[in-house]
C-alpha positions in Angstrom: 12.1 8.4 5.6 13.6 5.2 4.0 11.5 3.6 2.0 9.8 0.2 3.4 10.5 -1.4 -0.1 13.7 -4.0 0.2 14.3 -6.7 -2.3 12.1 -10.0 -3.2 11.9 -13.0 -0.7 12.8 -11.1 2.5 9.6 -9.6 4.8 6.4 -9.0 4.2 5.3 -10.2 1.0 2.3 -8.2 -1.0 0.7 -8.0 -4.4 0.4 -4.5 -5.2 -1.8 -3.6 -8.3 -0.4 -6.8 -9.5 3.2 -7.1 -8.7 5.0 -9.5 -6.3 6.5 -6.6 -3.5 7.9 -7.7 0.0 8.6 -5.0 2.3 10.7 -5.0 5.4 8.5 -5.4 8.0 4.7 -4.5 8.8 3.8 -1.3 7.7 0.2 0.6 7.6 -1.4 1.5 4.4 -0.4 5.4 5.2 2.6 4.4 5.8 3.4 2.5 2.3 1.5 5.3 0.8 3.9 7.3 1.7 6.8 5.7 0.3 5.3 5.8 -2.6 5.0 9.1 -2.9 0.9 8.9 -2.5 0.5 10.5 0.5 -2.6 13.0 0.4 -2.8 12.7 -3.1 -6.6 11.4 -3.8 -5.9 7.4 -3.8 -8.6 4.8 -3.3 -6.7 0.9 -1.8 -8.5 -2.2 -1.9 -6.8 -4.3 0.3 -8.1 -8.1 0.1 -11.4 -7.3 -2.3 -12.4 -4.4 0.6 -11.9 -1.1 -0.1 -9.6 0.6 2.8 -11.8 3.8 4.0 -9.3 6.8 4.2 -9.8 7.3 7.5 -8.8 3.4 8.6 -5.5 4.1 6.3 -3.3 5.2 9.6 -4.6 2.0 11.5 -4.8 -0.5 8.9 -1.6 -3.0 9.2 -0.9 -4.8 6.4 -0.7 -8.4 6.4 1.7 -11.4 5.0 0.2 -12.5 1.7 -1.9 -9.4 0.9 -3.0 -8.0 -2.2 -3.2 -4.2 -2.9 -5.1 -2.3 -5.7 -3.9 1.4 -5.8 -5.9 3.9 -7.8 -4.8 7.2 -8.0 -7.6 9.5 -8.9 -6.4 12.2 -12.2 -8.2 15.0 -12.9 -9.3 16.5 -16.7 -11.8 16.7 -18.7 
């Protein structure tokens, strides 16, 4: 799959976990998880200030002008 990730001021412009990103065009939050290498690895996305339920990540299109927060969840003890 090629990755939705193309180079600053073109697309779709995000904040993920900080960072200025613009994508190529609209993508789901699966969907940029899985460029990322994230996908069904235990994540939790806030999109906005709301956090994204798992089962909305397939549906949930991502918008010009939003910000992410991507936590991956690492286990220990």
């Amino acid at each position: 799959m090629k990755s939705p990730l193309v180079e600053p001021g073109s697309g779709l412009r995000l904040t993920i976990n900080g960072a200025a990103e613009s994508l190529a065009s609209q993508i789901t939050v699966a969907q940029l998880l899985a460029a990322r290498g994230l996908a069904g690895k235990r994540v939790a996305v806030e999109r906005n200030g709301e956090i994204v339920p798992r089962g909305l990540h397939e549906q949930t299109q991502l918008a010009d002008g939003d910000r992410l927060e991507i936590v991956v969840a690492v286990g220990g003890g």
